[in-house]
C-alpha positions as CSV (number, residue, x, y, z in Angstrom):
1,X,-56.0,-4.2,-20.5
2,X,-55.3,-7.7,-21.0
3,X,-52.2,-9.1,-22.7
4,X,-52.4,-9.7,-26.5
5,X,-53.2,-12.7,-28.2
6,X,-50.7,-15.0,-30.7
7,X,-48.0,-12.5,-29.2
8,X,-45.9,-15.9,-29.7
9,X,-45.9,-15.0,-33.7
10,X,-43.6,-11.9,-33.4
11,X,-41.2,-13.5,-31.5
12,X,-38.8,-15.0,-34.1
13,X,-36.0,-16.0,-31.4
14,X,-36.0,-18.1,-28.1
15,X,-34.5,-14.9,-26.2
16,X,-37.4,-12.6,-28.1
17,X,-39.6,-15.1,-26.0
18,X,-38.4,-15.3,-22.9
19,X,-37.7,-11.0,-22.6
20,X,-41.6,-10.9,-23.6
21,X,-42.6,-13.8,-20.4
22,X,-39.4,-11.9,-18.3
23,X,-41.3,-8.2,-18.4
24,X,-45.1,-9.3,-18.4
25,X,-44.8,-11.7,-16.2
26,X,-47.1,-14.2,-18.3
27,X,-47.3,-17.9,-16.6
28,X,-44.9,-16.9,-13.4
29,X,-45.1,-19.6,-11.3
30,X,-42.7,-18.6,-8.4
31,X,-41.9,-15.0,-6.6
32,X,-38.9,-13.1,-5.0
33,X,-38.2,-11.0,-2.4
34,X,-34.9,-9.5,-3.2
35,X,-32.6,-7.3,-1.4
36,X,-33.5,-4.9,2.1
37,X,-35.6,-2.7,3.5
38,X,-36.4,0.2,2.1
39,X,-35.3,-1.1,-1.3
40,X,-36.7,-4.5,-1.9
41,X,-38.4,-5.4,-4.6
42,X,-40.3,-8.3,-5.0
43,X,-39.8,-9.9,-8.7
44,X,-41.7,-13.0,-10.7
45,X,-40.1,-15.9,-12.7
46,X,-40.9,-19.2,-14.4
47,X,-39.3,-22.2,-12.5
48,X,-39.0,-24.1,-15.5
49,X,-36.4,-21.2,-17.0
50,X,-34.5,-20.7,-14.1
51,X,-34.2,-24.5,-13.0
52,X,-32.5,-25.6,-17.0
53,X,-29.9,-22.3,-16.3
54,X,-29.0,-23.1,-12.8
55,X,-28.7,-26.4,-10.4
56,X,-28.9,-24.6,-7.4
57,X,-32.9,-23.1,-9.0
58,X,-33.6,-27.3,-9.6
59,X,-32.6,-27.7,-6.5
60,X,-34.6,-25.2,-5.0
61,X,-38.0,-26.0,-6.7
62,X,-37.3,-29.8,-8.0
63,X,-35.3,-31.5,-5.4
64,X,-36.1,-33.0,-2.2
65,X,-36.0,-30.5,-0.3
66,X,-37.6,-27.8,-3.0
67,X,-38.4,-24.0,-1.3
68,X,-42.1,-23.9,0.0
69,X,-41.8,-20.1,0.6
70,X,-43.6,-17.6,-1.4
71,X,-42.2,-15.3,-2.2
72,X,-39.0,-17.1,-1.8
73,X,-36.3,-14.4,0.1
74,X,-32.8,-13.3,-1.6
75,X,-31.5,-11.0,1.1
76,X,-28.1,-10.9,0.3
77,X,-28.1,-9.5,-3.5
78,X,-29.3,-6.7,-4.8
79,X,-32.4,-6.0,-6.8
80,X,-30.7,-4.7,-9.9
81,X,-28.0,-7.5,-9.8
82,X,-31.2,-10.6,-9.7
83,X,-33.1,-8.5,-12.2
84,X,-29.5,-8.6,-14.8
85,X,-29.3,-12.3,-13.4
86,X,-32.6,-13.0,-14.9
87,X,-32.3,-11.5,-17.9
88,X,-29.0,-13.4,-19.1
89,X,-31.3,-16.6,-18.2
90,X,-33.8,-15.5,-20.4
91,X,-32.0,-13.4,-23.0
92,X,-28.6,-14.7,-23.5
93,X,-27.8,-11.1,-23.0
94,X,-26.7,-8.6,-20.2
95,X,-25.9,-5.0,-20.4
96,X,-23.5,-4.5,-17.2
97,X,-23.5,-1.1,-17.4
98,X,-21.0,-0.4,-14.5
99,X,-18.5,-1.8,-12.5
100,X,-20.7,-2.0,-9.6
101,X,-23.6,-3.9,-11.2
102,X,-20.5,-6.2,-12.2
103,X,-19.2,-7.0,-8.7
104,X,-22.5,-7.5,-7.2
105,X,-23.4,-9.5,-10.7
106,X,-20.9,-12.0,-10.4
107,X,-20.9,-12.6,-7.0
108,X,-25.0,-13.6,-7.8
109,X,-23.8,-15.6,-10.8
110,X,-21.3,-17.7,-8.4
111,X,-24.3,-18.6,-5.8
112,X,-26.3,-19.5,-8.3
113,X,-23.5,-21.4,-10.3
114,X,-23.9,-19.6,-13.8
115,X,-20.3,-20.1,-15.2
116,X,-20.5,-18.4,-17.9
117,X,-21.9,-15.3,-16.7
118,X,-19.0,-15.4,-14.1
119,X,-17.0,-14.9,-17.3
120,X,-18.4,-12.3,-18.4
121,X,-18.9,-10.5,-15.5
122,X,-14.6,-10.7,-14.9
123,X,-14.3,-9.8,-18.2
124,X,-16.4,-6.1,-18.1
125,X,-14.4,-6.2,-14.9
126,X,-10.9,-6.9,-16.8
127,X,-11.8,-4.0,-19.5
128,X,-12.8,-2.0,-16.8
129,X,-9.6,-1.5,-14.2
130,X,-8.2,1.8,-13.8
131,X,-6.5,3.1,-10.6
132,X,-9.8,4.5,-8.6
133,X,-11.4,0.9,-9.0
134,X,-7.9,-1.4,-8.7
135,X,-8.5,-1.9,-4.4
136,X,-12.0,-2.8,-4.8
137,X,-11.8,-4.8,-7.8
138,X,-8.8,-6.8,-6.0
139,X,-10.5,-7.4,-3.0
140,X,-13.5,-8.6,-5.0
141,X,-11.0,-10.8,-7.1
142,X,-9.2,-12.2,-3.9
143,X,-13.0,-13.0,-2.2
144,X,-14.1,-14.9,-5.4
145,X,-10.7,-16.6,-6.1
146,X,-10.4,-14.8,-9.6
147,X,-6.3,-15.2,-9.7
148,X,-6.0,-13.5,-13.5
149,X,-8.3,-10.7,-12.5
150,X,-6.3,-10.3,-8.9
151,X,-3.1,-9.9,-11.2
152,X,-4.2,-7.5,-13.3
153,X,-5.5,-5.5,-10.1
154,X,-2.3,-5.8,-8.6
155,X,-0.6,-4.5,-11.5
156,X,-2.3,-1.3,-12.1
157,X,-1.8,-0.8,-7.7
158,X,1.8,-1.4,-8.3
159,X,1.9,0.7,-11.5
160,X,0.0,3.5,-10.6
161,X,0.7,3.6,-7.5
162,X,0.2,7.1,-7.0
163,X,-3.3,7.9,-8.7
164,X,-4.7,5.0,-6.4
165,X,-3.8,6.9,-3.2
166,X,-4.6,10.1,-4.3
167,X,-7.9,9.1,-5.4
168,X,-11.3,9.4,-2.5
169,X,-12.2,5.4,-3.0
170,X,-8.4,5.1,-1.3
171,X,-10.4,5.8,1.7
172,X,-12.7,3.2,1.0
173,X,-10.2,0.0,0.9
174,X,-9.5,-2.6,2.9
175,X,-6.8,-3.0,5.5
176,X,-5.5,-6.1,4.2
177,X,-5.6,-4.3,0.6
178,X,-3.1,-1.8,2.3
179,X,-1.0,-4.3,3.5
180,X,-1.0,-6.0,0.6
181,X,0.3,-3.0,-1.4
182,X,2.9,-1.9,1.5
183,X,4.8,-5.0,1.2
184,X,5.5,-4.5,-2.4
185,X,9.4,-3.5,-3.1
186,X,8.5,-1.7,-5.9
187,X,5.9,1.3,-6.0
188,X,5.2,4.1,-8.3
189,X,5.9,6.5,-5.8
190,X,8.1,9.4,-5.4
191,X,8.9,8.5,-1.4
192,X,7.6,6.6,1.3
193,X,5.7,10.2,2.2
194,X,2.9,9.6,0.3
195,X,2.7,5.9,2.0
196,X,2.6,7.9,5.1
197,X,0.2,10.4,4.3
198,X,-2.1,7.7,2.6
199,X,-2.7,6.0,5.6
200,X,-3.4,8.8,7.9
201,X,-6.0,9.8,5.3
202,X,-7.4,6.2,5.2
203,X,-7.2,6.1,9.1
204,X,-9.0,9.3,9.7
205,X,-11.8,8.0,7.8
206,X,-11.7,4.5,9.5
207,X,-12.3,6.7,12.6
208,X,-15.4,8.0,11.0
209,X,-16.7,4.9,9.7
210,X,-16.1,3.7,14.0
211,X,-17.3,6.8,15.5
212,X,-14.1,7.2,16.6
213,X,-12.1,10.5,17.2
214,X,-10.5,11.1,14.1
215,X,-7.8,13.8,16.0
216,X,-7.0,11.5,18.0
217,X,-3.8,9.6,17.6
218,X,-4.9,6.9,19.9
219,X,-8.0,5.7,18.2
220,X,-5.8,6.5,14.6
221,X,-3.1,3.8,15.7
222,X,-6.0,1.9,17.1
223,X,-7.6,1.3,13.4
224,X,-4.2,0.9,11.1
225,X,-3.1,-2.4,13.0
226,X,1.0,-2.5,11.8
227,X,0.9,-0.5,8.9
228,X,3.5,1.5,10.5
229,X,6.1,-1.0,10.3
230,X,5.6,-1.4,6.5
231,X,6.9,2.6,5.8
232,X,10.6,2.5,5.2
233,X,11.2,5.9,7.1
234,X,14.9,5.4,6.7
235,X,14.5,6.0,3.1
236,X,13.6,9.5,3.6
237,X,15.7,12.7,4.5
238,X,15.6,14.8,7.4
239,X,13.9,17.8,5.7
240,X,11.8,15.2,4.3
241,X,10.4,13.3,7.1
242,X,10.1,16.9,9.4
243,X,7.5,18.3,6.4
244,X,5.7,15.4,5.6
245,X,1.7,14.7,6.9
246,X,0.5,11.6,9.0
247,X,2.2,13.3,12.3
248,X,-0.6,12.2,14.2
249,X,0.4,9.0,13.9
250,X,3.7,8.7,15.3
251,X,4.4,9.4,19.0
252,X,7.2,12.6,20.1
253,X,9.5,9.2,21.1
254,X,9.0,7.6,17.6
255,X,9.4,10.8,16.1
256,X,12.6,11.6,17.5
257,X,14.0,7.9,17.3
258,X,13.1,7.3,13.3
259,X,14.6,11.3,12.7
260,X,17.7,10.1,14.4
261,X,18.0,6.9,12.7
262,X,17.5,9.2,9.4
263,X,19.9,11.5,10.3
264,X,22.8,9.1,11.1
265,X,22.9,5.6,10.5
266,X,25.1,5.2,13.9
267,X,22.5,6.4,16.1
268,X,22.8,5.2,19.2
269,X,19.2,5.1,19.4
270,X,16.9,2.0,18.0
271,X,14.3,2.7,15.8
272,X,11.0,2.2,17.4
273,X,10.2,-1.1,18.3
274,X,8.8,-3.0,14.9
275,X,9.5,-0.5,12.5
276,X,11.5,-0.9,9.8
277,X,15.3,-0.8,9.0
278,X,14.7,-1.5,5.4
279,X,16.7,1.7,3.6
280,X,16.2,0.5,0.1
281,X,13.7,2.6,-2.2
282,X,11.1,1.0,-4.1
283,X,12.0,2.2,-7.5
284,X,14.8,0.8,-9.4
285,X,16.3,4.1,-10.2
286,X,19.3,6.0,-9.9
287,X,17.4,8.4,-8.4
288,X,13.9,9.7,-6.8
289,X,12.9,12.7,-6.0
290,X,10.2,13.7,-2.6
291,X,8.1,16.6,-1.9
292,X,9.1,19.5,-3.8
293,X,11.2,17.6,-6.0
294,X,14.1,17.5,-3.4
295,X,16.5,14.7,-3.7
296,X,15.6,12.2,-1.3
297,X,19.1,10.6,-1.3
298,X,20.1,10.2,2.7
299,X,22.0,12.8,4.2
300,X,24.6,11.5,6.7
301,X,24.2,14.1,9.5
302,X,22.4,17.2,10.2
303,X,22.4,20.0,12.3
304,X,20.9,18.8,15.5
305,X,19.2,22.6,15.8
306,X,17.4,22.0,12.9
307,X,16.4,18.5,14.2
308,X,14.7,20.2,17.2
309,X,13.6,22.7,15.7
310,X,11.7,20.2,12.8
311,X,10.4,18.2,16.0
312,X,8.7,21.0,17.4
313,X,6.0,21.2,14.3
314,X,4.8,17.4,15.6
315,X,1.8,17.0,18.3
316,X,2.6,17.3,21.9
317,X,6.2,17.9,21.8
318,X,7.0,20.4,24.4
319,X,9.2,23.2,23.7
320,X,9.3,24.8,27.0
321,X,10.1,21.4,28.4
322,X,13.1,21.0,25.6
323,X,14.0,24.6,24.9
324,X,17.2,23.6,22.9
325,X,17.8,19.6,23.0
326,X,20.2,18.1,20.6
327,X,20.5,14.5,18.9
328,X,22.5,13.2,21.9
329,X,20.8,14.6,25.1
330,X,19.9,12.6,27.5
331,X,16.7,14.4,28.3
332,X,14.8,13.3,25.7
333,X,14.5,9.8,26.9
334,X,14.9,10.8,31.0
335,X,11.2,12.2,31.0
336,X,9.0,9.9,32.7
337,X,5.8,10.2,31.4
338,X,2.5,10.4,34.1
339,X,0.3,7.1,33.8
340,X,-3.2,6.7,35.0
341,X,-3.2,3.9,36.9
342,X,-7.1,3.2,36.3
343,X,-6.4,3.8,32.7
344,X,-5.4,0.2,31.2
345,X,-5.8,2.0,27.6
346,X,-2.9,4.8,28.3
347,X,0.0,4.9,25.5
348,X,3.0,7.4,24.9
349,X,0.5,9.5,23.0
350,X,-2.0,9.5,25.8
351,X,0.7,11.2,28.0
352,X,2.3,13.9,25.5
353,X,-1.1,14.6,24.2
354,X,-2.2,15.7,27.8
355,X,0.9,17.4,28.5
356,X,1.8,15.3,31.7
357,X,5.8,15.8,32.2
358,X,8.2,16.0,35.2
359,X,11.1,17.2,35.3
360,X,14.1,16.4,33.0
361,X,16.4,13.5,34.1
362,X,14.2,11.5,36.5
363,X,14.1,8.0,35.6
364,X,12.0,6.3,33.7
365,X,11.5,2.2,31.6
366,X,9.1,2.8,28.7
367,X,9.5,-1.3,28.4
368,X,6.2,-1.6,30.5
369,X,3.6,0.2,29.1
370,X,0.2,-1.7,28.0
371,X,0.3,-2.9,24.6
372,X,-3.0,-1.2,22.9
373,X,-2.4,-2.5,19.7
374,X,-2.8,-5.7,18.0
375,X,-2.7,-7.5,14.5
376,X,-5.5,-6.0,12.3
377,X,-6.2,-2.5,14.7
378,X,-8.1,-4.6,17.5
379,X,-7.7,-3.6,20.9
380,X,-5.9,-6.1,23.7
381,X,-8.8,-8.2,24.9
382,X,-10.7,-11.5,25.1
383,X,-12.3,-12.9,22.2
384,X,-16.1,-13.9,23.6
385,X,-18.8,-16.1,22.0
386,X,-22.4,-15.5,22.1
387,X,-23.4,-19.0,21.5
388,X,-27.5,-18.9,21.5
389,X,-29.0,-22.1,22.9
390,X,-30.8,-24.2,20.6
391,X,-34.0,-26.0,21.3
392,X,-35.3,-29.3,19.2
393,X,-32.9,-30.0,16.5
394,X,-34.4,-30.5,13.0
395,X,-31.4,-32.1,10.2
396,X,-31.9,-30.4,7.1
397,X,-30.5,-31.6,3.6
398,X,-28.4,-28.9,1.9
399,X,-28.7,-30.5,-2.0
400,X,-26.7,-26.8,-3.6
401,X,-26.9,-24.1,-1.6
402,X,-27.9,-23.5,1.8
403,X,-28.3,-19.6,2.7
404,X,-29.5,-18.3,6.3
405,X,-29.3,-14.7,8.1
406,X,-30.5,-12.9,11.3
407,X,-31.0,-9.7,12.1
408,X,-29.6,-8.8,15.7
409,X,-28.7,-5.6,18.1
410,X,-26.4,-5.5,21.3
411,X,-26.4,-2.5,24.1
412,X,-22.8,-2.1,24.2
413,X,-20.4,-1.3,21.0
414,X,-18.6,-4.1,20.3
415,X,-16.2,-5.3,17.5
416,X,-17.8,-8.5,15.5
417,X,-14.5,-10.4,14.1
418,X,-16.7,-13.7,13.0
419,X,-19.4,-16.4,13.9
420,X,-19.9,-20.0,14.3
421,X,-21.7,-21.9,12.2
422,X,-22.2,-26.1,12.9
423,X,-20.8,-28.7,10.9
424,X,-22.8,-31.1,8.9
425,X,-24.2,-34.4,10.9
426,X,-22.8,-37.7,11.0
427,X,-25.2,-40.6,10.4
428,X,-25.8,-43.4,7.8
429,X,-28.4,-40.9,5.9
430,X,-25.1,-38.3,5.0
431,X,-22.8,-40.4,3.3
432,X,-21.0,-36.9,2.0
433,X,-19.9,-36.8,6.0
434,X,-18.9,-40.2,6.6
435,X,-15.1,-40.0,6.0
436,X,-12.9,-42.4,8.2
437,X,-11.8,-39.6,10.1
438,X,-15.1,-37.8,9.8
439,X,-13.5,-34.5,8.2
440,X,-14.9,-33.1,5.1
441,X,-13.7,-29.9,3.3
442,X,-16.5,-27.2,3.9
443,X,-17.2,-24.5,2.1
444,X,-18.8,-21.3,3.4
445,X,-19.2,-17.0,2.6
446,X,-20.4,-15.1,5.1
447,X,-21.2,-11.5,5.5
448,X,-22.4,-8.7,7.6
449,X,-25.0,-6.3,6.7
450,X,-25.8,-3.1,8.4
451,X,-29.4,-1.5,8.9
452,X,-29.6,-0.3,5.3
453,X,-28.4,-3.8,3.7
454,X,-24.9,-2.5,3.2
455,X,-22.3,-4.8,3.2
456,X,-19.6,-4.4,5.9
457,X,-17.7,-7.2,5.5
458,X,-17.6,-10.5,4.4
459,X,-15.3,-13.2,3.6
460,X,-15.3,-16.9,1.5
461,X,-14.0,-19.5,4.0
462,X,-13.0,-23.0,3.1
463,X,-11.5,-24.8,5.6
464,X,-11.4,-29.1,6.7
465,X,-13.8,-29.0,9.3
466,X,-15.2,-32.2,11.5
467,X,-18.7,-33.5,11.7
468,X,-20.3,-32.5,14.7
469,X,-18.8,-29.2,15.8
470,X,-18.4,-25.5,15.2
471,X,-17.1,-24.2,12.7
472,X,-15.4,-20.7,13.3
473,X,-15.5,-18.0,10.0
474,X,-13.3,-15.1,10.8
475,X,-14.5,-11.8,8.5
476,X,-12.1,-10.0,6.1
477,X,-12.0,-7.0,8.5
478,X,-13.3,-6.5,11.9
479,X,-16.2,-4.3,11.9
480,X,-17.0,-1.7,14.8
481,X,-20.9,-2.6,15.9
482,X,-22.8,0.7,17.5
483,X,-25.3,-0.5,20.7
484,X,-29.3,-0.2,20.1
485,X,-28.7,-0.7,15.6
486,X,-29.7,-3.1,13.9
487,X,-27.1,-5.5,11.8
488,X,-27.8,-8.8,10.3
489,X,-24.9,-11.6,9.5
490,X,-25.6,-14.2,6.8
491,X,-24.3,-17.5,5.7
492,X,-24.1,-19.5,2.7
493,X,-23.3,-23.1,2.6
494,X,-22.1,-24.5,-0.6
495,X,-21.6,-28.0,0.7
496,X,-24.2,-30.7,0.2
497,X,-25.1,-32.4,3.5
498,X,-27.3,-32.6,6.5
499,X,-27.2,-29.7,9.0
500,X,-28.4,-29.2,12.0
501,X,-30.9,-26.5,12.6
502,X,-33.5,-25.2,15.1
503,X,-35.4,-22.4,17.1
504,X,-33.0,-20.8,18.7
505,X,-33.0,-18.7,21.8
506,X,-33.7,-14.9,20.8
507,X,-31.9,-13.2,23.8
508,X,-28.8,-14.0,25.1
509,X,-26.0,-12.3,27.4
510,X,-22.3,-12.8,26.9
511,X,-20.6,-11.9,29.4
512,X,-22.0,-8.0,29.9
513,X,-23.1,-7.6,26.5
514,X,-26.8,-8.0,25.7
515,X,-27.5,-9.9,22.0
516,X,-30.9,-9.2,21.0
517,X,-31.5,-11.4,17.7
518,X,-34.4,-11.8,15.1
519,X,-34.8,-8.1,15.8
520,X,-36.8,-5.6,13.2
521,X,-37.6,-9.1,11.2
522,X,-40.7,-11.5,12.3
523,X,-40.4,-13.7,9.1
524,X,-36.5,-15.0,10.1
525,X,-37.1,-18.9,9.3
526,X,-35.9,-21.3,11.8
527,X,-32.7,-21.2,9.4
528,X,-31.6,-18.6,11.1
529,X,-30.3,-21.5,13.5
530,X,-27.6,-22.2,11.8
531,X,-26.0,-19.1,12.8
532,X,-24.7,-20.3,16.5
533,X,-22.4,-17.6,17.7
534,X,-21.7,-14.0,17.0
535,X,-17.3,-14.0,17.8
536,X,-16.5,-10.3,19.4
537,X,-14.5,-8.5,21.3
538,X,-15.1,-5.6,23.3
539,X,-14.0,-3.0,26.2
């Protein structure tokens, strides 16, 4: 049945008009192919509507270098955000609906510079906070460079402290989101225990999201980086810190040191090495209360019975080995621990959790055990580069935004931390690039997608870069990549320019790691070149 004639007469507004050519699909002139396998969806427009909403659409069907490809591909949003995109360009109007659609709107409404649906999108956002959306929303807020909206996220964090880690999306956040919030001096919590507890929870389902060994307290300290040292133990009493969760994460050693430290402030025992000494609370009051709505003001001693006795409840510690140790014996710290010697990964916990003791008052230096840990939960290691070769070089003009992906697979795990991407080209023809000392401020987001077209990670990266190099984008978070998956990484320039592209080698080896790219996806455009180098490290 064919459309109806003079449909234009009912149609007393502009927006009227354009919802009518939106949902039949009259006089489309151009296609899209939003989104991932298995839910892409391929939708129709009118260039002439989207090009007078949006420079980057002029720029993509009017400019010199206007899109050939049809359908045209928008890999990186979702269907239902482009399908709200292009009904605010034809309506005036969109219905957000949820805080989801919001996120994923605005980030579309930023790529395809739409201020004033940026606006409105923060807005629903604004109207919208409450303590099981405040970590997401503030990560989106930080990404996007929305300051106001990252204020009033870190105000309901720091107000409600305790309905954000108590609710499931806790598990969910970011580990720069937990840092963030640890550093405050002011929570609304009753003790540091529920800081503790908080980030075992959040660890254990880091481990998940890895394929890591959740019981495990190696692969737990592995993923938290030095979230540790942000807990003010010292704040806490004795009865306080023997009952509270998150044992798994603390060694018998770092147990017994921060209990000590607790229990007298003359210890003669440090507190673990970068812990903290901070004994201030974070609430500005006379008085707090912990679990079971004990007083957690800080005793000065305590029975060193019970202190053995609230030390045998934590993993590993051996009770037949310590039948009746007090604060002050030397046993505790005379126990030389068996290492591996083929095990470069072996830590305190490796060696309580397997029950390897000698006998009390050998000798022993903890000072040189391997250091497993470093800054953001990455293992010790070298940071490699797969840098695929490229074969003729084709300069392509970036006139509003330039957006490229590929799809690749490795057959090893590995941890992807970032990729390369090349600088614009210096010649006559890119006077944007011909600075006197041939720097120009670039501007790039990147992101990693899994299998399913779930986001990762991602990050929005400005930085003064050179003409003629690499470019190195670090992600938000490193993200744990399983051998034999697929995974695609994307990046959008928003710099106009000239950029080098090409066909770039498909396989590559780095070091023992096989990169397979361009898998699962035939139609990856010789864009993909601009992609140079997956950044990893691995074991």
């Amino acid at each position: 049945m064919g459309l109806p004639c003079d449909w234009q007469i009912s149609k007393q507004k502009i927006a009227h008009r354009g919802r009518y050519l939106l949902e039949t699909g009259q006089w489309s002139d151009c296609k899209f192919i939003v989104g991932q396998e298995p839910q892409q969806q391929i939708l129709e427009g009118h260039k002439l509507f989207l090009a007078m909403s949006s420079p980057v659409f002029e720029a993509m069907f009017y400019g010199s270098m206007a899109e050939k490809t049809d359908p045209i591909p928008i890999r990186d949003v979702q269907p239902e955000a482009f399908k709200t995109l292009l009904e605010y360009i034809y309506t005036d109007k969109v219905d957000l609906g949820s805080f989801e659609l919001a996120c994923e709107l605005c980030y579309c409404a930023k790529k395809y510079m739409l201020p004033y649906l940026v606006e409105e999108c923060t807005k629903f956002l604004w109207s919208d906070l409450t303590p099981n959306k405040a970590c997401r929303a503030y990560e989106f807020a930080k990404l996007f460079e929305e300051p106001v909206l990252m204020d009033k996220c870190l105000q309901i964090i720091y107000t409600k402290t305790h309905e954000v880690l108590n609710d499931p999306s806790w598990e969910e956040v970011e580990l720069g989101t937990i840092l963030t919030l640890f550093d405050f001096d002011e929570l609304k919590i009753d003790s540091e225990i529920e800081l503790f507890a908080a980030i075992e929870r959040w660890a254990k389902a880091e481990c998940n999201r890895k394929s890591l060994n959740p019981t495990d307290s190696k692969s737990l300290r592995s993923v938290i980086g030095n979230v540790l040292s942000k807990i003010r133990f010292l704040t806490l009493t004795p009865q306080q810190f023997a009952e509270c969760t998150g044992k798994s994460l603390l060694s018998v050693d770092e147990a017994y040191a921060i209990l000590s430290n607790i229990s007298s402030s003359s210890s003669n025992i440090p507190m673990p090495e970068g812990f903290s000494t901070n004994p201030r609370h974070r609430r500005k009051s006379p008085r707090s209360f912990g679990m079971n709505g004990r007083s957690s003001q800080k005793f000065g001693a305590v029975n060193p019975t019970n202190v053995t006795n609230s030390l045998c409840s934590w993993p590993g510690f051996n009770t037949t080995l310590y039948p009746s140790t007090s604060l002050n014996h030397p046993s505790f710290f005379n126990c030389e621990l068996d290492r591996p010697e083929s095990d470069s990964s072996w830590s305190y916990s490796t060696a309580i959790e397997s029950n390897a003791r000698k006998e009390p008052g050998s000798s022993s230096s903890y000072n040189n055990l391997p250091t497993v840990l470093v800054e953001g939960g990455i293992r010790d290691g070298p940071k490699y580069y797969c840098l695929r070769s490229m074969g003729q070089q084709t300069d392509c003009l970036n006139s509003g935004v330039l957006d490229c992906s590929v799809t690749f697979s490795v057959d090893k795990n590995i941890c992807v931390i970032g990729v390369q991407v090349p600088t614009q080209v210096a010649c006559e023809a890119n006077p944007l690039a011909r600075s006197a000392d041939g720097t120009y401020t670039e501007i790039l987001y990147a992101h990693l997608l899994d299998s399913e077209g779930s986001r990762l990670t991602y990050t929005h990266f400005t930085t003064k870069a050179t003409t003629g190099t690499l470019v190195e984008i670090g992600f938000n978070r490193p993200v744990f990549i399983q051998k034999h998956k697929i995974y695609r990484v994307g990046v959008v320039f928003n710099k106009a320019g000239l950029y080098p592209m090409g066909d770039c080698v498909q396989r590559m080896t780095c070091d023992t790691v096989f990169f397979s790219f361009g898998v699962g996806n035939s139609a990856d455009s010789i864009r993909d070149g601009l992609i140079r180098s997956i950044v990893f490290t691995y074991h």
